[in-house]
C-alpha positions in Angstrom: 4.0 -209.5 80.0 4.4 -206.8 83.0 7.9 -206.6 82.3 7.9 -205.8 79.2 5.1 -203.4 79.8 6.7 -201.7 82.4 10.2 -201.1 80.3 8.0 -199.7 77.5 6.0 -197.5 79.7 9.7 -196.1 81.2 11.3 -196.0 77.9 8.1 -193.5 77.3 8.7 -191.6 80.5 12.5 -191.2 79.5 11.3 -189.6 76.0 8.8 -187.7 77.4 11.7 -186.2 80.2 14.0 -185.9 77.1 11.3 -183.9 75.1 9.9 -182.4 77.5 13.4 -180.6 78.6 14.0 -179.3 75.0 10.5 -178.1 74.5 10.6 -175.6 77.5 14.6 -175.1 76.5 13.3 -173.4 72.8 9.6 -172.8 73.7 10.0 -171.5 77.0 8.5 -172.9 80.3 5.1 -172.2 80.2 5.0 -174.9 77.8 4.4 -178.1 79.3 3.2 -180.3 76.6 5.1 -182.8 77.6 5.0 -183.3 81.2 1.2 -182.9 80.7 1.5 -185.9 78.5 3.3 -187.9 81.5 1.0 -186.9 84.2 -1.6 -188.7 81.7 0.4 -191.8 81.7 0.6 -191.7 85.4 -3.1 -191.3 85.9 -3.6 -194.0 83.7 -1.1 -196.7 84.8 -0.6 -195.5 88.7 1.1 -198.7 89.7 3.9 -197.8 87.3 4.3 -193.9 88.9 7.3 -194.1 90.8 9.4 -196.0 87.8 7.5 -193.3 84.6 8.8 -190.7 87.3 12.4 -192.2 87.4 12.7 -192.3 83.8 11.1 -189.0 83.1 13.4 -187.4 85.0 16.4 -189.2 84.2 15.3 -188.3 80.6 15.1 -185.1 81.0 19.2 -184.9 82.8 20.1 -186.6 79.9 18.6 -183.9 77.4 20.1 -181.2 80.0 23.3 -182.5 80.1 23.5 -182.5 76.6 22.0 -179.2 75.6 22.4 -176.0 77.2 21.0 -173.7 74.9 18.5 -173.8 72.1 19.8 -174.6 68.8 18.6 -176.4 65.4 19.6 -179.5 66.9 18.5 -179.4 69.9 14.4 -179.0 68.4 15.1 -181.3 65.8 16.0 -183.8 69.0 12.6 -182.9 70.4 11.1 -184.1 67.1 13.2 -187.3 66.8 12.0 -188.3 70.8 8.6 -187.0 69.8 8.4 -189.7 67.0 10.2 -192.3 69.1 7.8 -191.6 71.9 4.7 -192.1 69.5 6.0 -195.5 68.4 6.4 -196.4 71.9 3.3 -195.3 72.9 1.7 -197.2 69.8 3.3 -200.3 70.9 1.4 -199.7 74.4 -2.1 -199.1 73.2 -1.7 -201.5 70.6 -0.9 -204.7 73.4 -2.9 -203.3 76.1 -5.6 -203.5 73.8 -5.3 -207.1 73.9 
């Protein structure tokens, strides 16, 4: 139902926060791959904007707080939440196909 849909589209905005915080971390800030991906969301689910916006940034404190600098683990994190955030988002399109 909507909740569930809702949860799953702001477990995807907390990935995307998290992943998007370590991609600008060890690829710099003109890469915004991420947050791109999010503003997609948005446009496509507006009524869930203000909560994807919550959890995006609250991913992306949770990332900071964790790593300050760019090391291995830190970009093998943003693979992890990258493959997380493509299971989540398969969920998605997979039940709002239905």
């Amino acid at each position: 139902g909507d909740a569930w849909y809702g949860d799953q589209l702001s477990q995807l905005g907390q990935i995307l926060g998290g992943a998007h915080y370590l991609r600008i971390l060890c690829q710099g800030r003109s890469d915004q791959r991420w947050r791109d991906y999010a503003r997609g969301v948005i446009d496509r689910e507006p009524n869930y904007h203000d909560q994807v916006v919550e959890a995006f940034n609250r991913g992306y404190r949770d990332q900071e707080a964790r790593f300050p600098v760019c090391d291995r683990t830190a970009s093998q994190t943003e693979t992890e939440l990258r493959a997380q955030g493509m299971r989540v988002a398969g969920g998605l399109s997979a039940r709002h196909g239905e």
